[in-house]
Structures are given as C-alpha cells and as structure tokens.
C-alpha positions as CSV (number, residue, x, y, z in Angstrom):
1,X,4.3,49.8,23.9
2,X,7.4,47.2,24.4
3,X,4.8,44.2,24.9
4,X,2.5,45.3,22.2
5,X,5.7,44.6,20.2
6,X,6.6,41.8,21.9
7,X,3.4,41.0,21.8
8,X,3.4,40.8,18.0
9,X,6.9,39.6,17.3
10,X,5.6,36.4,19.1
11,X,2.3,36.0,17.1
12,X,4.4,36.5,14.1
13,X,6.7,33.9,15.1
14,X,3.5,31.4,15.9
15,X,1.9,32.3,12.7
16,X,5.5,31.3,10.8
17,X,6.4,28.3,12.4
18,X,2.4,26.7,12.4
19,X,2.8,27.4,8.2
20,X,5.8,26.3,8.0
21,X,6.9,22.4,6.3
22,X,5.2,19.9,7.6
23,X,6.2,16.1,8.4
24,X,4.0,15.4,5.6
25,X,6.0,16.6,3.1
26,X,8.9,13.8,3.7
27,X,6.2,11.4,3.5
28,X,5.7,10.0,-0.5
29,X,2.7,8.5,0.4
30,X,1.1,11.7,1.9
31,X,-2.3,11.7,-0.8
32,X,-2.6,7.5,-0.7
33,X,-5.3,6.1,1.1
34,X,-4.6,4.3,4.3
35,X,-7.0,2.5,6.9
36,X,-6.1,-0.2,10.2
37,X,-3.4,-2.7,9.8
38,X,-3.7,-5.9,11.4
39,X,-1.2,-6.9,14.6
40,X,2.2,-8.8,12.4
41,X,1.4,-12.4,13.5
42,X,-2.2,-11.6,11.4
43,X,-1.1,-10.2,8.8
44,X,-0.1,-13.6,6.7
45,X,-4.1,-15.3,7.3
46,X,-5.0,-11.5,6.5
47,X,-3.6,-11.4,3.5
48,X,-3.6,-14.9,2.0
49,X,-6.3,-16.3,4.2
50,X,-3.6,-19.5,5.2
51,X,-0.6,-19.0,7.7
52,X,2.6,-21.4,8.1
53,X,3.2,-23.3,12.0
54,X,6.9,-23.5,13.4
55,X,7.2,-26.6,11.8
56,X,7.0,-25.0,8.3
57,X,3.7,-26.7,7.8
58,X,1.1,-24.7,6.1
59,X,-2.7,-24.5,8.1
60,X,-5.0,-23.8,5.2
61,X,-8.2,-22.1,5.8
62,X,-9.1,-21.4,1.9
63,X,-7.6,-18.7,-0.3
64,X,-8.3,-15.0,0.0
65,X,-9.2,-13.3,-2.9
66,X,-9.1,-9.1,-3.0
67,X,-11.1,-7.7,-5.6
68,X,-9.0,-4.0,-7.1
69,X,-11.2,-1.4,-6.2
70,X,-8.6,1.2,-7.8
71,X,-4.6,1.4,-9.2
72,X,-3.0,4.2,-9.2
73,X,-0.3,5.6,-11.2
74,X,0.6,9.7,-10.1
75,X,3.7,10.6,-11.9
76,X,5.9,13.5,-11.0
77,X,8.9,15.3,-12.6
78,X,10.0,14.7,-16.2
79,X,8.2,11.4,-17.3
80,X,7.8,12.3,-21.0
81,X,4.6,12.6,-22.4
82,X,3.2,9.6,-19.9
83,X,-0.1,11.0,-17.6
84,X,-1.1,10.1,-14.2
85,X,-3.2,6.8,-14.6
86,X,-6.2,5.1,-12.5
87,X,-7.4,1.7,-13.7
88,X,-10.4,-0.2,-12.2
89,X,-10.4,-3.6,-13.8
90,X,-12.2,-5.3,-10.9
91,X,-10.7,-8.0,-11.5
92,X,-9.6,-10.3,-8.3
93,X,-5.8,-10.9,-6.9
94,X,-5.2,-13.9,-4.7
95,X,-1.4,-13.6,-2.7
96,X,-0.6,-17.6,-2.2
97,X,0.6,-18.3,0.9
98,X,3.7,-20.5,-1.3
99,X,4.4,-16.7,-2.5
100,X,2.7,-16.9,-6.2
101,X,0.1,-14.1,-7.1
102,X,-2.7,-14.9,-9.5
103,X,-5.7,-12.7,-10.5
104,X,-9.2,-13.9,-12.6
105,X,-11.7,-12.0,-13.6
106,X,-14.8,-12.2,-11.6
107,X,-15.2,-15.1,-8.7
108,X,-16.1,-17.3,-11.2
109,X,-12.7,-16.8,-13.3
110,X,-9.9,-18.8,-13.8
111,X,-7.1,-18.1,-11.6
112,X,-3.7,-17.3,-13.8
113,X,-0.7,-16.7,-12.0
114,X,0.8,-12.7,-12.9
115,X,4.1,-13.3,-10.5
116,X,5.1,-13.7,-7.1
117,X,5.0,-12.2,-3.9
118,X,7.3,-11.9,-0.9
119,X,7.5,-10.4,2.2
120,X,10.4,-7.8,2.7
121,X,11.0,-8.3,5.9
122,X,9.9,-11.7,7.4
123,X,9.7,-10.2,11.1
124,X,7.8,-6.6,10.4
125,X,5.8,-8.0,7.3
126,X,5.1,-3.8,6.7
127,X,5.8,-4.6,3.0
128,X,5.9,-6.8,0.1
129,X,8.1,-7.3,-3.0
130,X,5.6,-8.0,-6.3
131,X,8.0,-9.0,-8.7
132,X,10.7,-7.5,-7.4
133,X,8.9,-4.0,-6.8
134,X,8.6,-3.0,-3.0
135,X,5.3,-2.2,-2.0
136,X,4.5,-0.5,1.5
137,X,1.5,-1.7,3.2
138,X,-0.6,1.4,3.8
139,X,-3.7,-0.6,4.9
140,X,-4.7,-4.7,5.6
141,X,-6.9,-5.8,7.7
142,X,-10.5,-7.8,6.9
143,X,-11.9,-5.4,4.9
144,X,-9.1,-3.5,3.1
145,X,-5.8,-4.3,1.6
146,X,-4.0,-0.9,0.4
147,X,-0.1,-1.3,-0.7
148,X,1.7,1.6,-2.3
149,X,5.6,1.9,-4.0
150,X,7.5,5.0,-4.8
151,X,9.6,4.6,-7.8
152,X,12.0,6.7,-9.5
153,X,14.3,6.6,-12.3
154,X,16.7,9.6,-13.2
155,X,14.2,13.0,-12.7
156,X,11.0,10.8,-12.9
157,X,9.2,9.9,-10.0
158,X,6.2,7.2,-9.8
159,X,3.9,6.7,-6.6
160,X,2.1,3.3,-7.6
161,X,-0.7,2.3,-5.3
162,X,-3.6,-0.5,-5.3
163,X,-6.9,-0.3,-3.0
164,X,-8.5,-4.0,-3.2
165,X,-11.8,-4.8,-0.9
166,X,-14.7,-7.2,-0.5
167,X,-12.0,-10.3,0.1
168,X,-13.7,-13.7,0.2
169,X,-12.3,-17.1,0.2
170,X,-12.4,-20.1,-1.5
C-alpha cells in the first residue's frame, strides 16, 4: 500500500513539473520563425553580399538584395484600437555594406534609400540597429534572412519581425 502511494505521489510530481513553465515562456520570440545562422566572420558577405579587410578596405562582390516574404506586427497588452498586422509588399531590401538600407520594388526598381543599418555589436554581429530599432537576428544564412525586435512602451508590447528570401546580387 505505502509504494502504491509513493508510487503515485511521484507520478504526480512528474506529471506537475513536465506541465509546468517552460523556458519558452521568457523567450519574446517564442512564435517567430527562425532557421541556420551563418558562422560571425560570414555574416557581413551574408547579409550585404561585400565584407571589409583589416585594412578597412571594402572587397565587393555585388550587392545582396532580400526580397520580404512577410512583416509582422503581433501586438500585446493595451495598444488602443491598433490590430496585429502582416504586410507582404515583396518589395526588395538591400543592407549596404557603408551601413545605408534601400528597398525598390521589383529587381528592376530603383533603389531608394529608407535608413541605415548597423551592427549592435561589431564582435557577435547577432543583431542589427534599423534606424535606431534593435533587431535580433533569428535567421541569415544564403537562403533566409529573418530579424525580429520586441518593443514596448508603457503596457503595450510590439514583437516586430521580417522573413526576406530569394537574395540575389547585383
């Protein structure tokens, strides 16, 4: 009788603690896409498709272009009357390796600059400033560039994130 109560006091710990929070939960990013991120001394030619030398020079080996595949906007907590929002312009974004960030619509467009781009860190390069917002990078790598922010002002909370594919250079 004792270990058929002990027995079940144990499952019913398991069964608890296995349902319990997960790490997830701490995560804002927990519903946005994310795929392979290249090694850190790719990631520049990855994302830009040029990279800088020690010497400060800049190797060119054409511009990468990203076309959106999908912007999101999921809003939570009091954000007035605004709605969760998903926009897919296709246009195409090209990060310049001299830190400008231009978009045209279609390959054939004409590039206009929209802002500038930095890397946070220099040494990690795991996220990007776009005018002045911090994006994460949850995915870069040939085929994919995924970046995603969490922004919040008083009780309203924004998880911003852009999926681009199909990159080709010019």
């Amino acid at each position: 009788m004792k270990f058929n109560i002990l027995f079940s006091i144990l499952t019913l710990s398991f069964l608890i603690f296995s349902c319990g929070d997960d790490d997830d939960n701490d995560d804002p990013f927990a519903g946005v896409p994310s795929s392979e991120i290249v090694d850190v001394d790719l990631r520049d030619v990855t994302l830009s498709g040029s990279t800088s030398t020690s010497g400060g020079k800049t190797l060119g080996v054409g511009q990468k272009w990203w076309k959106q595949k999908v912007s999101k906007i999921e809003l939570s907590g009091e954000c007035g009357d605004n709605e969760d929002q998903e926009i897919t312009d296709g246009y195409y974004y090209g990060f310049y390796s001299s830190g400008e960030y231009y978009a045209k619509s279609g390959q054939d467009g004409t590039a206009t600059r929209v802002g500038s781009w930095q890397w946070v860190d220099s040494d990690t390069k795991d996220a990007i400033f776009i005018q002045s917002v911090e994006f994460t990078l949850r995915g870069l790598n040939s085929d994919e560039l995924i970046i995603a922010s969490d922004q919040s002002q008083a009780s309203c909370t924004a998880i911003t994130w852009e999926q681009f594919d199909q990159p080709y250079t010019e």
